[in-house]
Every structure is written in C-alpha cells, then in structure tokens.
N, C-alpha and C positions, 0 to 999 in steps of 0.2 A: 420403947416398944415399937418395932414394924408395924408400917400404916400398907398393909399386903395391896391392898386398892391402889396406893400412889404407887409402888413398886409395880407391879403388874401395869401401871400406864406406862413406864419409862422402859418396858424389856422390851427390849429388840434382839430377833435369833441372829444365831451367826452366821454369817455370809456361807462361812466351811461348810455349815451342815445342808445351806441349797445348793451349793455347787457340787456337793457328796450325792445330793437327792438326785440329783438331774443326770449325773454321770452315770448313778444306777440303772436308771428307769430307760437311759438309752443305751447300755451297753447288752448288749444278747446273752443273757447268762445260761450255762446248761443247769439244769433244775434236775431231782430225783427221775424226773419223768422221761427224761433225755437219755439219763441212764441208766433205765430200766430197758428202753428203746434199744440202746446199742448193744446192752448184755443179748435182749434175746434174738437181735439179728445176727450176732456173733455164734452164737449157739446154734442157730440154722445150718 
C-alpha cells in the first residue's frame, strides 16, 4: 500500500511546467477583450 505522506515529500514539479509558467505570465497575450476592442473599432 502507498504511504501518500512519504510520496508527497519526495515530488518535485517539473522544471517544463515553470519555465511553461513564466513564458505565459510574460508573453502579452490578446484576450477576448482585445477582440472585442478591435471588432468594434473596425466597425466604426
């Protein structure tokens, strides 16, 4: 049987998913709201 306690001490995340994190949180994404923006300036 899993000892979930001793597991849960030895995880460690994977490197992938911060360097995933960090690339998101600095790349400038357009969002719905962006293009919502563009539609109704276009429409003007």
């Amino acid at each position: 049987m899993l000892n979930y306690e001793e597991e849960l001490k030895k995880f460690k995340p994977s490197l992938e998913v911060e360097e995933i994190e960090d690339a998101v949180y600095q790349e400038d994404l357009t969002d719905l709201s962006d293009l919502l923006k563009q539609v109704m300036e276009q429409s003007k």
